[in-house]
N, C-alpha and C positions, 0 to 999 in steps of 0.2 A: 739386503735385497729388497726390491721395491713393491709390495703386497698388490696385490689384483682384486685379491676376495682374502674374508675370514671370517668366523664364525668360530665356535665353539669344536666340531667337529674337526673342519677342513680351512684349507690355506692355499691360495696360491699366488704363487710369486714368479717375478723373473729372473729368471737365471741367466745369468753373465756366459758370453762364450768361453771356454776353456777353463772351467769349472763342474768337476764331476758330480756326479748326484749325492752318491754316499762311496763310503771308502771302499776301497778295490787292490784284492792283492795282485791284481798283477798290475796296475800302475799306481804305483807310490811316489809318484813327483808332487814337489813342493805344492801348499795351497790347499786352503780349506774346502770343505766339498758342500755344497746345499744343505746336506743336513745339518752339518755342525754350523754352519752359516744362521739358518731357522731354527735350529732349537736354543741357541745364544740368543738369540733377536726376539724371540717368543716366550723364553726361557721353560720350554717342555722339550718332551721326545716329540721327535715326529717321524712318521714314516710315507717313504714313497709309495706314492699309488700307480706309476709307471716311470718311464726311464727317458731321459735327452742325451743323446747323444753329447759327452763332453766339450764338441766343438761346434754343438750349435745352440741357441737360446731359443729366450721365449717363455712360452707359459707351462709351469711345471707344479704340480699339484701334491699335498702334502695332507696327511692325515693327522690328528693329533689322536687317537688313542686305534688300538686292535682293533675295536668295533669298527669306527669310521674306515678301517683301509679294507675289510671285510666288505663292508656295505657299497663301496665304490667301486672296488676292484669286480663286485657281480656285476657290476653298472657299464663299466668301461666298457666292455667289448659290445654291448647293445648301440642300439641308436639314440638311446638316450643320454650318448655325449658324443660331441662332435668336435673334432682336432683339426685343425688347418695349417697350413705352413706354407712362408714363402721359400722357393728355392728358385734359385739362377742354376741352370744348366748349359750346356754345349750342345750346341745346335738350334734349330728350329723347329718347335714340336707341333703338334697341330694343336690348333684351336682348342680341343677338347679333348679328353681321353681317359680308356679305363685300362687299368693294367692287374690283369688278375693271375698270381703268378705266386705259387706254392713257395716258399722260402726253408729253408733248412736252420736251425736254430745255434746258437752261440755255441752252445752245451753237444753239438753234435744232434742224433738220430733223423727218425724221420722226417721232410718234407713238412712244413704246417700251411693252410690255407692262406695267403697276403693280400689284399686286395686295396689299390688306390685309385681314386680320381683326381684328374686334374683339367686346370684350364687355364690356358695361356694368357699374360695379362700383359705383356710387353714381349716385341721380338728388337733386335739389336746387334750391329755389327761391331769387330773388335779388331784392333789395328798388329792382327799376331799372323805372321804364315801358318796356313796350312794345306800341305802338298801344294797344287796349281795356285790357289788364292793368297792375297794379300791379305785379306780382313778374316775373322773368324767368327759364326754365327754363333748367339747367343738368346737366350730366352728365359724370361721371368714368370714363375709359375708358380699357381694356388694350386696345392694338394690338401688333399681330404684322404685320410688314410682310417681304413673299418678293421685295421686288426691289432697292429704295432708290434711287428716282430722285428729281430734283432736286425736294425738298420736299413728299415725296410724300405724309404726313400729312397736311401742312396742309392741299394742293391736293384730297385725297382727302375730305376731312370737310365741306373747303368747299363742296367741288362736290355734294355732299349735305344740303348745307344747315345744315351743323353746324360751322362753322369754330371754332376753335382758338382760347380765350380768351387777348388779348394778340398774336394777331398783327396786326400796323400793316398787313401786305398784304393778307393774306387774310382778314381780320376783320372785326369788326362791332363798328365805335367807340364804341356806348354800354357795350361788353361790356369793353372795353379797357379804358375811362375807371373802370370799377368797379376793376377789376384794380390800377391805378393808382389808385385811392383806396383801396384795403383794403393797399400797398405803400406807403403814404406818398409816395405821387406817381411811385413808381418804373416807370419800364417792365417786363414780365415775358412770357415767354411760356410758358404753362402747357404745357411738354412735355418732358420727362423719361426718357431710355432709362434703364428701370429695372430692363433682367437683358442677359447677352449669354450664351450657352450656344456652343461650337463644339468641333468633334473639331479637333484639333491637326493643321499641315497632316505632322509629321515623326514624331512620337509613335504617334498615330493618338487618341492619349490625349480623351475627352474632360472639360472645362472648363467649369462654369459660373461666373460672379460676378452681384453684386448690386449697384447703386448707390444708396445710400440717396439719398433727395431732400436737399436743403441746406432750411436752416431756414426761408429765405422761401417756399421752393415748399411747405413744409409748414402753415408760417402760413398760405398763402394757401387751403390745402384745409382747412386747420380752420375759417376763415372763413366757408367757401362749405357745409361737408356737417360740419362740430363735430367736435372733438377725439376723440371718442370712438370715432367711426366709423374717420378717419383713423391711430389706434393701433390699431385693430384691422386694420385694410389692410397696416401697414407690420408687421404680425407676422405675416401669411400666408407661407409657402414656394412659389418658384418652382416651379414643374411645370420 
């Protein structure tokens, strides 16, 4: 996996789509997971400091002893780390938006507080019926998410009517089936952590990295909004 940051403490790297974080009894299919991936690569333990969803990549953060997942994991949920993500959704979202919306956790019980921002950074049309129309609306969005609960993008976009091109759950399968026809059949889900910024929990030091998208997830926005737009996206500087 392709390193972003390291140091003594902390690591992070990008993670390949369809590659789980660390092992999971309830999916046991073929393939190494991130952590056996990085602790072969580094050759120590390491542990997750939060979670990517299997089917999306991008910049995924690793601790090398207790102490350091301690010191960051109090860190994570402050403003003193900032997560961003590109996602392609369905529809046309507006220009800007907050979506503050209590999510209910993997594990079951209460309600927990969710809170994301986004902003639209391409809108674009898509040659699929739906109901009256021939074309189907599309849109390329920067989120900033301040809590990270179980699936909190996709559950957040969707529930707004705008789910997340490629997700099998929370999707909308003529949007998928394009996905997988512009992928050569392949499944994809367009969502991408594409910066992680945090002050260091020992240093005080702050860090930012970049994860470039991998070339299908670029293919597939060249596809959807043209090359040319898409090179100019990926030459912008993180704030």
């Amino acid at each position: 996996m392709n390193l972003l940051f390291r140091d003594s403490d902390l690591v992070v790297a990008e993670k390949p789509a369809g590659m789980l974080v660390h092992p999971s009894d309830w999916d046991r299919r073929s393939g190494p997971t991130a952590m056996e991936v990085l602790r072969d690569e580094l050759g120590c333990r390491v542990h997750p400091v939060h979670r990517l969803d299997r089917a999306a990549s991008g910049c995924l953060m690793m601790a090398l002893s207790p102490e350091a997942t301690n010191g960051m994991s109090e860190l994570w949920p402050t403003s003193e780390v900032r997560k961003r993500y590109w996602v392609v959704v369905r529809g046309w979202v507006e220009d800007s938006g907050r979506i503050d919306r209590a999510l209910v956790q993997d594990n079951g019980g209460d309600a927990k507080p969710a809170l994301t921002e986004f902003r639209c950074l391409e809108r674009g049309e898509v040659p699929i019926s739906e109901g009256p129309f021939t074309k189907a609306r599309v849109s390329w969005v920067e989120a900033e998410i301040f809590t990270g609960r179980f699936h909190q993008l996709r559950r957040h976009f969707a529930g707004m009517g705008h789910p997340v091109l490629g997700d099998s759950m929370h999707g909308d399968g003529r949007h998928n089936r394009l996905v997988r026809s512009l992928n050569a059949g392949e499944k994809r889900l367009l969502l991408h952590a594409r910066s992680l910024s945090f002050r260091h929990f020992r240093s005080g030091e702050h860090h930012a990295v970049i994860a470039c998208p991998d070339p299908t997830f670029i293919q597939l926005l060249e596809s959807l909004f043209g090359a040319e737009v898409v090179a100019s996206r990926l030459k912008e500087p993180v704030a």
